[in-house]
N, C-alpha and C positions, 0 to 999 in steps of 0.2 A: 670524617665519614659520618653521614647521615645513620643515628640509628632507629634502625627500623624491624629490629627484631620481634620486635609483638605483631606488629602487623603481617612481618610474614608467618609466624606460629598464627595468627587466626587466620589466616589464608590458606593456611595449607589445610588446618581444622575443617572448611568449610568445602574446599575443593574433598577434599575422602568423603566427606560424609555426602555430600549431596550430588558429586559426580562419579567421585572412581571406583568405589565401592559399588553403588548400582550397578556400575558399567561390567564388572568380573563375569554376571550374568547378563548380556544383553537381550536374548532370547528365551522365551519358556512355555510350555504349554501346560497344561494341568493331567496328572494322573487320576486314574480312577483308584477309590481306596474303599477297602470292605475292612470289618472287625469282626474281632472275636472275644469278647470279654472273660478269660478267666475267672472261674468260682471259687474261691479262697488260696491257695499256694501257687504258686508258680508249677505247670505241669513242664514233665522232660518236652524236649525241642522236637520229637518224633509226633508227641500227642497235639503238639502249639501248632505244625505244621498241616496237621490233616483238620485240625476241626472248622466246622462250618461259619464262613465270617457270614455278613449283614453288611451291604453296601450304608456308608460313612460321608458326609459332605465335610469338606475344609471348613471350620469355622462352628462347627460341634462340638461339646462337651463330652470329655471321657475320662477314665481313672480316677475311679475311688479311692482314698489313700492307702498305700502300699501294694495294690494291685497289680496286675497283670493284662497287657491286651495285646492280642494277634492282629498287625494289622497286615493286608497285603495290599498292593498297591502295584497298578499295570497302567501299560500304557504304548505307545508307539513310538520311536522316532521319526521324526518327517523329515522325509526324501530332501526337502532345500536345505538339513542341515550334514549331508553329505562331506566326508572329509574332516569335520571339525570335531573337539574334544565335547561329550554330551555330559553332564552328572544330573542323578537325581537331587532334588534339595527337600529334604524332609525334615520340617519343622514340625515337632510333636506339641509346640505350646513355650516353647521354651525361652526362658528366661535371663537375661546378662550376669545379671545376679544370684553369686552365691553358685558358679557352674558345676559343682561336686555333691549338690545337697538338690534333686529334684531331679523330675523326668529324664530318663536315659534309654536306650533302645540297644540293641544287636541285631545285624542286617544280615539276611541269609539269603541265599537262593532257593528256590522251591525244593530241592535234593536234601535242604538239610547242610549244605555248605557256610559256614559263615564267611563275611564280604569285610563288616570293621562296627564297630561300635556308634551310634549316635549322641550327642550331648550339646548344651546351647554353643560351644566353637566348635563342632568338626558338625556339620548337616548335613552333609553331601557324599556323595557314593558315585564313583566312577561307572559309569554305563559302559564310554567306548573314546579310545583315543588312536586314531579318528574313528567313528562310525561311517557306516556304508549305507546308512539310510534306510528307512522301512525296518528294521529290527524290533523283535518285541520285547519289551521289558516287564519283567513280576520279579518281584521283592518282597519277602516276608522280612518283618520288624519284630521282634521281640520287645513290647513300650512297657516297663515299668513303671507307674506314675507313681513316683517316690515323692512326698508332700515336700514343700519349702520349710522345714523344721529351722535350718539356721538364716532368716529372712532378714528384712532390711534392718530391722532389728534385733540381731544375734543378742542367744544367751537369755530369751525372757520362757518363761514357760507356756506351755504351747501344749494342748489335746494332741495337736498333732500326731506326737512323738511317737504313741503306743497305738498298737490295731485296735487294741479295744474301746480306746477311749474317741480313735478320729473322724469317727461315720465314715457316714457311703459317699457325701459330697464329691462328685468330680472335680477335680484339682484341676485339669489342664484342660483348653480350647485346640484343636488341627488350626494349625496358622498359614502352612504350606506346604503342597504335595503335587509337586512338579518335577518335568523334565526339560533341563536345559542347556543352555550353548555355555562352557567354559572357556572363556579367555583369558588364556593364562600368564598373556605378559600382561594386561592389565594387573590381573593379581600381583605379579611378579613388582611393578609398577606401587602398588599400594604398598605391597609389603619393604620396598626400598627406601617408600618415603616416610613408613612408621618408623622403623630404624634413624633414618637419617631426622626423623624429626624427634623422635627419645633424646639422642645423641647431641642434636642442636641445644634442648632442654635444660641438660644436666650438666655437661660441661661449662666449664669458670665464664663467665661472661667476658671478661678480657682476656682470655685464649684467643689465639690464632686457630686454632681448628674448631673452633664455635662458630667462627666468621667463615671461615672455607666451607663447612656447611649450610650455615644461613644463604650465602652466595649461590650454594650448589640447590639448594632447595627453590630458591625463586627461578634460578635459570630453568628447571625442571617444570616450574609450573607453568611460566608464561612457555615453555615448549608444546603445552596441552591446547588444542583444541576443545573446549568446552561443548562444543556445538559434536565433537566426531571423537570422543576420550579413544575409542578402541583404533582409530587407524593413528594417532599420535601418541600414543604409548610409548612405542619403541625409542621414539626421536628422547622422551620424557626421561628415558633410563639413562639412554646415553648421556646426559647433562650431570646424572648422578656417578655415575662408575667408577669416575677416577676417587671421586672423593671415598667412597666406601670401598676400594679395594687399596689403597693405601694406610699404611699404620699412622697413626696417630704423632706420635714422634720416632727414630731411629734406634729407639732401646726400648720400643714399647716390646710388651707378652704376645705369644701367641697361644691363643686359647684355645682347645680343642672342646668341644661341647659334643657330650654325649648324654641321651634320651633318659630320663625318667619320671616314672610315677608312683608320688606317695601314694598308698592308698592305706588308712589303717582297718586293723583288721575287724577290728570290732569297738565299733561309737556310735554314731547316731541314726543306726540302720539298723537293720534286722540281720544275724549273721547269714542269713541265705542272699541277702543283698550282697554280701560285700563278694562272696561267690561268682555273683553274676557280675558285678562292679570290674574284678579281675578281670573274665572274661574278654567283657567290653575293653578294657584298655589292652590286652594280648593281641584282640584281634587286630583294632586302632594302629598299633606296633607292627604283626607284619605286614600289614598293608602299605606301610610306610615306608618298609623297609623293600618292597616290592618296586616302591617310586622312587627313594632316593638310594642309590649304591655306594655312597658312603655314609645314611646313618648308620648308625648304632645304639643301641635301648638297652642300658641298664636295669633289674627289677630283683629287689631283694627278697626276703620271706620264703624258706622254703615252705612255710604253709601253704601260702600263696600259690606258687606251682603244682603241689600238692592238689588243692582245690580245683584246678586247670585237667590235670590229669583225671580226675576222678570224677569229676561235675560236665565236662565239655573236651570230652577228647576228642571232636573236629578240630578247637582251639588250639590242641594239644599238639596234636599231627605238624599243624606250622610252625608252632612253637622250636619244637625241639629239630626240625630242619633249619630252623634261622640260628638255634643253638652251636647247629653244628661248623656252620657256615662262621661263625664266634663272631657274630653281628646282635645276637639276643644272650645279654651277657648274668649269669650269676651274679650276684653281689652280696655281700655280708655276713655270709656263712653261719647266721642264727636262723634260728626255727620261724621267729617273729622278730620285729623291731620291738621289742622289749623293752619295759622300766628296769632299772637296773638300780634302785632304792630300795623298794618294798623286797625283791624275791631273795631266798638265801645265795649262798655259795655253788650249795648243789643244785637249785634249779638254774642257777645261770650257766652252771658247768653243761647240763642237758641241753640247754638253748644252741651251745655249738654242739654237742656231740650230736644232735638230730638233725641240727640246719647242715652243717658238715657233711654228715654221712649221707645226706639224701641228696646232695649237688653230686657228691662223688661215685655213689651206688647212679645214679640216674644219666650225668653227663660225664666221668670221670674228671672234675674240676674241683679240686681244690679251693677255698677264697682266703688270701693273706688279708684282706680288710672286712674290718667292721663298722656296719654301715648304720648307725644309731642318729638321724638327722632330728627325730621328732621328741630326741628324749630329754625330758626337761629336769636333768641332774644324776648325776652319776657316784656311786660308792668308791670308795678310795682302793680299796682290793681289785677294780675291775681289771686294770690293767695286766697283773696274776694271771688273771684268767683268761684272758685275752691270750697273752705270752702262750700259757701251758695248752691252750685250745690250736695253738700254730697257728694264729695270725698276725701280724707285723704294725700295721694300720690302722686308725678310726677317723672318721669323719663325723661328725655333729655338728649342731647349728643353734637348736633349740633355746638352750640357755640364753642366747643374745636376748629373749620375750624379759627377761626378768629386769623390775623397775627400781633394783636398790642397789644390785651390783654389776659396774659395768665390766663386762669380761676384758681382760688387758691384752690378749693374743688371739692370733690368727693360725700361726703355726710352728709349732713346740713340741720337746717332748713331755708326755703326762708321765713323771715320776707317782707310783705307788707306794704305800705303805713299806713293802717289801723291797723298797727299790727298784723295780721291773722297771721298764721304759717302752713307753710303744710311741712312735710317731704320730702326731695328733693334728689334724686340718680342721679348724674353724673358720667355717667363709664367712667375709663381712659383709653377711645382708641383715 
């Protein structure tokens, strides 16, 4: 057998990027967009809502570093896109790079309702599925131009960092402020053949299911019309199906994946940032959980929650309905994802007795697991504590960063000092 696998990995590289990709959005018109510059803090969502914007061109400079801007953004749908799936796609300037460190937004409706978070992968905001045509659309954004601090070169020192040191320089350019056609098996379409091309990727090159892929991937491509991607779409999926709903071998795992975001609570932002950072990713979550009826979103930190309730109870209201519904799940039963080196006995003892009590005062939910992914080394007592706090569980990851010792397990039990035992999962990434 001819190999030809390179060639089909840059074929397929070249078909997403320069055809199917565009193709998700084939239609768009442009929104009108006004601003509102904030004058030093982030004001409440009630004052961002009513103050006086300043019509805005796509392709202006905005956001001084650490700032604030109201933008709102209207516009119509046109009657010939009748029937079909419409979204806004609002690009604030944003960037591939570094998607957790820069410009982010939260999309509301003029009531004060919020819709879902912005950041450089999610731009888009559901209008109407289908729409009925001539409908008017206004969106208020909450844009924070948070500076590119960990940039293409992480880790160098950077003005940036501090308000006082980063001036007023605009950070970010409007890139795009549209309303458009959603086509969603296209999407569906890209997203089968990123998958199936990871997968072709990584697996052993002399495997059998590297070649059943390779196969499935070219059969999928030459299925595409180049000239028409969105009316061959469909024919395109079906070439893939078999191969990605079938397991791998006859004893392969079946993995259930469920939703999460790290977010720490205090690092390279300002703690009102990380505030609003929440937010955005709560909202992101139930809106997601609005579209898909089997995810599920795990979020640890009762601070976290905390800050949702007390900063953004529109946030909050969904929240704790998707809580109930046990789709937006507790996790970790600490106050914080916490270092667990530095603090004594008794501040870690408080870490559950706060995280604890306020999952179970708030949702009546107890957590048997402790959710520690980002902590980079753990005291020989923890697991004591663990035990006596009534959880069973932990999950970490972190330590795998370390360049002297390579960790030997996955999943064990972590004997303590005192001999306690808790069940221990180390994933291997």
């Amino acid at each position: 057998m001819h190999d030809d696998r390179t060639l089909v990995e840059a074929r397929l590289k070249r078909v997403l990027d320069e055809r199917l990709r565009p193709a998700v959005y084939p239609e768009s018109v442009p929104l009108e967009v006004r601003v509102w510059h904030a004058p030093g803090e982030p004001v409440p969502v009630a004052e961002g809502l009513a103050a006086p914007a300043e019509p805005i061109a796509v392709g202006a400079a905005w956001g001084a570093p650490w700032a604030t801007s109201w933008f709102t953004v209207t516009g119509t749908v046109p009657h010939a896109w009748t029937g079909r799936t419409v979204e806004a796609l609002l690009d604030l300037g944003f960037d591939e790079n570094m998607p957790g460190f820069q410009c982010e937004g939260l999309v509301y409706l003029p009531d004060g309702t919020p819709v879902k978070g912005l950041n450089p992968r999610n731009q888009w905001v559901r209008v109407g599925a289908p729409v009925s045509g001539g409908e008017r659309v206004e969106l208020r954004i909450e844009a924070a131009s948070n500076p590119v601090v960990l940039g293409y070169h992480p880790f160098v020192p950077t003005l940036l960092g501090d308000k006082e040191t980063a001036g007023s320089e605009p950070q970010y350019r409007l890139t795009r402020m549209d309303l458009a056609v959603f086509d969603e098996t296209v999407w569906q379409l890209v997203i089968d053949l990123e998958v199936a091309g990871e997968l072709m990727r990584e697996l052993p090159a002399d495997g059998g299911r590297r070649w059943e892929l390779t196969r499935a991937i070219d059969r999928a491509l030459d299925a595409i019309d180049l000239q028409d991607v969105n009316a061959t779409a469909a024919a395109a999926r079906a070439e893939l199906a078999g191969v990605l709903s079938s397991p791998a071998v006859p004893s392969a795992h079946r993995i259930s994946a469920v939703g999460h975001a790290h977010i720490d609570s205090a690092w390279l932002w300002p703690l009102r940032e990380t505030v609003r950072k929440v937010a955005r990713t709560a909202s992101n979550m139930t809106a997601l959980l609005a579209d898909e009826p089997e995810f599920v979103f795990a979020m640890s930190q009762a601070q976290q929650w905390a800050w949702i309730k007390e900063h953004r109870p529109e946030v909050w209201a969904k929240v704790t309905k998707a809580v109930a519904a046990g789709r937006f799940v507790p996790t970790g039963g600490m106050w914080v994802e916490s270092d667990t080196n530095m603090p004594g006995s008794e501040a870690m003892a408080r870490q559950f007795v706060h995280g604890k009590r306020f999952f179970i005062d708030e949702f009546g939910i107890d957590n048997e697991e402790v959710w520690l992914p980002d902590t980079f080394g753990f005291a020989a007592g923890l697991p004591q504590i663990i035990r006596a706090a009534g959880s069973k569980r932990l999950l970490t990851q972190k330590i795998s960063w370390s360049r002297t010792n390579t960790f030997p397990h996955h999943t064990f039990l972590w004997e303590g000092i005192d001999g306690t035992r808790i069940f221990t999962h180390f994933p291997p990434v």
